[in-house]
C-alpha positions in Angstrom: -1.4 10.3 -13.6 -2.1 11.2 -17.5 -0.5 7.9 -18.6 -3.8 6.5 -16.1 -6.3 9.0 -17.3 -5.9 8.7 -20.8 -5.9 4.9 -20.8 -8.8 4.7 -18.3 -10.3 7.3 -20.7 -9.5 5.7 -24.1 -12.0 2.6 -23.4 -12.0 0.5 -26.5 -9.1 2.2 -28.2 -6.5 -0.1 -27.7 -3.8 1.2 -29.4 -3.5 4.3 -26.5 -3.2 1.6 -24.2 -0.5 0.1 -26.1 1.9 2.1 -26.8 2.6 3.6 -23.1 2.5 0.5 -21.4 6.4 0.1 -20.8 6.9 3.5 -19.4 3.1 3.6 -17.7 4.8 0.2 -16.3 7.6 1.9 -14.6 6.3 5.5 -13.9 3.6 3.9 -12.0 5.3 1.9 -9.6 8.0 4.4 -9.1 5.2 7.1 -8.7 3.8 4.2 -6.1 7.4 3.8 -4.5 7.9 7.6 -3.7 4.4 8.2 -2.4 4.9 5.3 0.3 7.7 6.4 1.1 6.6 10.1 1.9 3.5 8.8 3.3 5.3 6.8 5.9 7.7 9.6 6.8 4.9 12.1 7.4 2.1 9.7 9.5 5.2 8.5 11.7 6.1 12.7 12.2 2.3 12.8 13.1 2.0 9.7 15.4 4.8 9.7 17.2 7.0 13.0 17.0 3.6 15.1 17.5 1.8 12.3 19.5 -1.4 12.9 17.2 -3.4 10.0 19.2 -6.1 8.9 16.8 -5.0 7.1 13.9 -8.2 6.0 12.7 -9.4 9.8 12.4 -6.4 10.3 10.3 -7.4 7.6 7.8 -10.7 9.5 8.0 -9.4 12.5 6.6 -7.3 10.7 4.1 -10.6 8.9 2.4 -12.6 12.4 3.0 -10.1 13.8 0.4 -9.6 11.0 -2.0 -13.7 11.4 -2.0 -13.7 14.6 -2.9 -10.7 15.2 -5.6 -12.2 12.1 -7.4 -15.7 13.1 -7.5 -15.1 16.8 -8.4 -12.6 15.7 -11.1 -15.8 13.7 -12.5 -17.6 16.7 -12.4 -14.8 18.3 -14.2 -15.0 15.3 -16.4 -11.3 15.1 -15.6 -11.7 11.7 -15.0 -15.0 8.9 -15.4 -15.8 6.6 -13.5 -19.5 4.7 -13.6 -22.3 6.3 -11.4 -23.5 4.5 -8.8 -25.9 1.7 -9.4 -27.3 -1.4 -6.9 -24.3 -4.0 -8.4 -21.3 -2.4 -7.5 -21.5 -3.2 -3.9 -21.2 -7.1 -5.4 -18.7 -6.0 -8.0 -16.3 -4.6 -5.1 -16.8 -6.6 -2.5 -14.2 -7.7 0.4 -12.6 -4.5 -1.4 -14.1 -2.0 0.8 -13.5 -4.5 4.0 -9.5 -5.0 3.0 -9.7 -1.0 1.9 -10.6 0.3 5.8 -8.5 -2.9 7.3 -5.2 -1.9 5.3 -6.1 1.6 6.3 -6.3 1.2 9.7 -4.1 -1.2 10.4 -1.2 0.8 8.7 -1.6 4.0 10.3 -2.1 2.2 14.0 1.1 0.0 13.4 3.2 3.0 12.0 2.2 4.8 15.8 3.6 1.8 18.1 6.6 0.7 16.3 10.1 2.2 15.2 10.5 2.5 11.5 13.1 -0.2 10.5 10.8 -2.6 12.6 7.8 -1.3 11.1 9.4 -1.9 7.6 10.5 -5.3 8.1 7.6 -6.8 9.7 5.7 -5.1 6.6 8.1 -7.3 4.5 5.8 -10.2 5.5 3.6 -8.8 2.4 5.6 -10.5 0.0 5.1 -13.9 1.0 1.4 -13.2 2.0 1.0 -11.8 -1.9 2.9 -14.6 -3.5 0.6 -17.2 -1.4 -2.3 -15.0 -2.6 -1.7 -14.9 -6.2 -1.3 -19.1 -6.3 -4.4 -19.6 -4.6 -6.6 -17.1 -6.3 -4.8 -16.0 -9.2 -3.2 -19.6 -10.1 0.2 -18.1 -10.4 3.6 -20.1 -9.7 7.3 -19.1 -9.0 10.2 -20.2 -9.0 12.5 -21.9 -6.8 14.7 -18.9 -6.6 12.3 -17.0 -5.7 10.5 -19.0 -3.0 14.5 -18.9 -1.3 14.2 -15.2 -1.5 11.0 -15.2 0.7 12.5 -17.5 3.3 15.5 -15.4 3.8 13.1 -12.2 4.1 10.8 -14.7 6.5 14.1 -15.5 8.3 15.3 -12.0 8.5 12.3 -10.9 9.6 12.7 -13.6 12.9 15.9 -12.6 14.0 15.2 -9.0 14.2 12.1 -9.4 15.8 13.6 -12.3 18.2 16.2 -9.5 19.3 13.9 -6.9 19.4 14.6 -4.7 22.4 11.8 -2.2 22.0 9.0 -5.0 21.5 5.5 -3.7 21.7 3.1 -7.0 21.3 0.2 -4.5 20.2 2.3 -2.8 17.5 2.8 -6.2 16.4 -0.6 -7.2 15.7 -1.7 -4.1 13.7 1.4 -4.6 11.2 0.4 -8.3 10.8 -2.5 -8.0 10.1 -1.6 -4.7 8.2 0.3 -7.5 5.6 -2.8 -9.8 5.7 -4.9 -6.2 4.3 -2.5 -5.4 2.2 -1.7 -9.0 0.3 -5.3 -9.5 0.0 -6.4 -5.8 -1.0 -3.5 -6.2 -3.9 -4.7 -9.1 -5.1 -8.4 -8.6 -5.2 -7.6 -4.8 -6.4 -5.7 -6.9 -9.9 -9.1 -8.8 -9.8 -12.0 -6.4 -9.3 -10.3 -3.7 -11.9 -12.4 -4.7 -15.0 -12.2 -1.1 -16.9 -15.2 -2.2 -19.1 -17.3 -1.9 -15.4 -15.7 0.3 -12.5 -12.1 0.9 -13.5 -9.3 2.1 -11.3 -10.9 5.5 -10.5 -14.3 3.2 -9.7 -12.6 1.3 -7.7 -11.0 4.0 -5.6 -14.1 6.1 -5.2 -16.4 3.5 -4.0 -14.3 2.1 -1.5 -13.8 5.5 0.2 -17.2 6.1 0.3 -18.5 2.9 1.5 -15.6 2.9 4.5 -16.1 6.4 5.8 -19.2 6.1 7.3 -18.4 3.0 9.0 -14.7 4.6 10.0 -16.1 7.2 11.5 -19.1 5.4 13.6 -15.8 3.2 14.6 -13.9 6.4 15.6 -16.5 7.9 17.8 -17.2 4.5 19.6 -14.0 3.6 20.6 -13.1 7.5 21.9 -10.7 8.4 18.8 -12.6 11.0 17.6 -12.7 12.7 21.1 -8.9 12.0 21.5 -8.6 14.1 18.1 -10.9 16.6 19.1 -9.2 17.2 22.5 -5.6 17.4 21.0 -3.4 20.3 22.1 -1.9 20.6 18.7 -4.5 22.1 16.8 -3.1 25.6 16.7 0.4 25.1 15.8 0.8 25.6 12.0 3.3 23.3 11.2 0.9 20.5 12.9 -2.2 21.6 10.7 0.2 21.3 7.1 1.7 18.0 7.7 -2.0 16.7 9.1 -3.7 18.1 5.8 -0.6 16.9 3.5 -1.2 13.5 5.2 -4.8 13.3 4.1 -3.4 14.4 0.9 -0.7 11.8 0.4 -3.2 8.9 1.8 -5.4 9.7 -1.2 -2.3 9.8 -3.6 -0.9 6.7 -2.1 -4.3 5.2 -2.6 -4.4 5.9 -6.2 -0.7 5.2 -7.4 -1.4 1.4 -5.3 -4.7 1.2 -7.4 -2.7 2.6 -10.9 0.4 0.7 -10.4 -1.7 -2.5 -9.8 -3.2 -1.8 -13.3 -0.2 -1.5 -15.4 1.7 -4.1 -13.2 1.1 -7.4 -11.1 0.2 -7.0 -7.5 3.4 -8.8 -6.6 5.1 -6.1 -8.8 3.1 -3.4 -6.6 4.5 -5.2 -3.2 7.7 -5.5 -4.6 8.3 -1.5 -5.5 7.0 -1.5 -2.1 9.6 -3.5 -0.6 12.5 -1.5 -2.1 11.0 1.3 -0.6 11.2 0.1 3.1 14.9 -0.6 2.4 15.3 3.4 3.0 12.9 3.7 5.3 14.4 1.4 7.5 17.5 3.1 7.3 16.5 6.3 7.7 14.5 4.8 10.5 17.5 4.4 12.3 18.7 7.7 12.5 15.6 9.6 13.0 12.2 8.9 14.8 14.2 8.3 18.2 12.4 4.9 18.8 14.8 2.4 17.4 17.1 0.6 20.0 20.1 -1.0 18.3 21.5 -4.7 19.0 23.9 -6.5 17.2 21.3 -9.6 16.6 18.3 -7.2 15.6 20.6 -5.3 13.0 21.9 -8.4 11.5 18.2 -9.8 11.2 17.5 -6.5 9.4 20.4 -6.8 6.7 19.2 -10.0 6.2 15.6 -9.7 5.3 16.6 -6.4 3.5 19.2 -8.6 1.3 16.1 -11.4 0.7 13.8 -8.3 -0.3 15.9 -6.7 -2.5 17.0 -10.4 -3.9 13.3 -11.3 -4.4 12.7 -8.3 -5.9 15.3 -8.1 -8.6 14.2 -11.4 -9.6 10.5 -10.7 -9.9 11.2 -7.5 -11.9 13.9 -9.5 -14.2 11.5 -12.1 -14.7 8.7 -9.5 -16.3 11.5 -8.0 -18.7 12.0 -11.9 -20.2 8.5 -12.6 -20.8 10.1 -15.6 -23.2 11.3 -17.2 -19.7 9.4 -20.8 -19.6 9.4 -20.3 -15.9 6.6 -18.1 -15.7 5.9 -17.2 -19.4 2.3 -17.5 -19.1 2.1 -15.4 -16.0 4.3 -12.8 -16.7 2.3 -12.5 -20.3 -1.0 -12.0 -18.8 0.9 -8.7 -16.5 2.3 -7.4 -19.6 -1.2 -7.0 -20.8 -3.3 -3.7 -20.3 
């Protein structure tokens, strides 16, 4: 976080931005790795082990708080970010959209399916990004690569082919979860111009443009009286994970934006995808909603092996920026 704050603070100064890029580099996408990871463990306690039965009042909560840290840390002058003015709903824009989608999406999928199907359905990400960053970033990979996303893509099949716990509707959310997510990486890399709104910008705006329209969508489809109607509102332990929820959500939401900056959003989907590797795991012990079949866990191994494959060859490929490959690429993500 002071890596972020200091360079987001340091404006012209280049040299600050210099000289911490390497380890701002890694710190930030492992600081993005363990807040995913926490983040899923908790919402899937919340939606499933407590049966909390509105997800989108959850993702309410979570862009209440990043709201409200953010703009008293301005006050603070902790942090600065532009005030607001009649362009930045042009400058931003789909990012709000993608914001509330990804948002959504994520915390309704996380509620219907078990964790290692959950994390490799969200594996469709990768090639979703990579597609994403040719079209409107111009970027090209390599061969090796491209092999790595079929065997995730093929993985990814056979588990869900053998799926014996198949729920069509959890299915949905978490594609259309990776479509949010691709995109929202991608135009997050674009929109992030620290001469204008910056990362902190970037963050604050989209909360505040999404919550009203959350919440109108919360009380017309019955979530909000679902949440207020929930039996679980007295137990303690309840109340701490809900609140360290909306806490993490607004964390998770800043280390996506910050490791975006100092890294490519492949790079960001990447760190992601390691991640899921343990969660998937872990899924299978705890959670009580995985059913195991030989087929399904072999389709698992096998888009974990073309994630974790892909991945060590996207992060090799940014330590050799001298690679012809992808020099040109990998140059303009070494720049902050």
């Amino acid at each position: 976080m002071t890596a972020g704050g200091q360079a987001e603070g340091a404006g012209a100064d280049a040299a600050p931005a210099r000289l911490p890029s390497r380890v701002a580099k890694l710190l930030s996408a492992l600081f993005y790795g363990t807040c995913s990871f926490l983040l899923v463990l908790v919402n899937k306690a919340l939606l499933t082990t407590y049966r909390f039965p509105s997800p989108i009042v959850l993702g309410v909560g979570q862009m209440a708080v990043t709201i409200m840290i953010l703009y008293v840390s301005k006050l603070n002058k902790i942090i600065h970010f532009p005030d607001f003015d009649k362009k930045i709903p042009t400058k931003l824009f789909p990012l709000p959209l993608l914001y509330v989608g990804n948002h959504i999406s994520g915390l309704a999928s996380t509620s219907k399916l078990s964790l290692p199907m959950f994390t490799v359905l969200r594996k469709f990400t990768i090639p979703l990004t990579l597609l994403l960053e040719t079209i409107i970033l111009g970027k090209q990979y390599s061969l090796n690569i491209i092999v790595s996303v079929f065997a995730i893509i093929l993985g990814a099949f056979i588990a869900a082919g053998s799926d014996l716990a198949f729920n069509l509707e959890g299915y949905i959310f978490v594609f259309l979860n990776d479509i949010f997510t691709a995109a929202n990486g991608v135009y997050t890399k674009q929109k992030m111009d620290p001469k204008e709104l910056g990362k902190y910008g970037v963050l604050f705006y989209n909360a505040c443009f999404m919550i009203i329209p959350t919440l109108i969508i919360s009380v017309s489809t019955g979530d909000l009286r679902q949440a207020t109607e929930f039996n679980q509102w007295k137990n303690v332990l309840f109340i701490i994970q809900f609140l360290l929820s909306c806490f993490l959500g607004f964390l998770l939401m800043y280390s996506t934006v910050l490791c975006s900056y100092y890294n490519s959003a492949l790079t960001t989907a990447v760190v992601g995808a390691i991640k899921n590797v343990s969660v998937a795991y872990i899924g299978m012990l705890v959670g009580g909603d995985y059913i195991f079949s030989v087929l399904n866990f072999v389709g698992l191994n096998i888009c974990m092996a073309g994630g974790l494959r892909y991945s060590f060859l996207t992060l090799s490929s940014q330590l050799k920026p001298k690679q012809p490959v992808d020099e040109e690429n990998i140059s303009q993500d070494l720049k902050v």
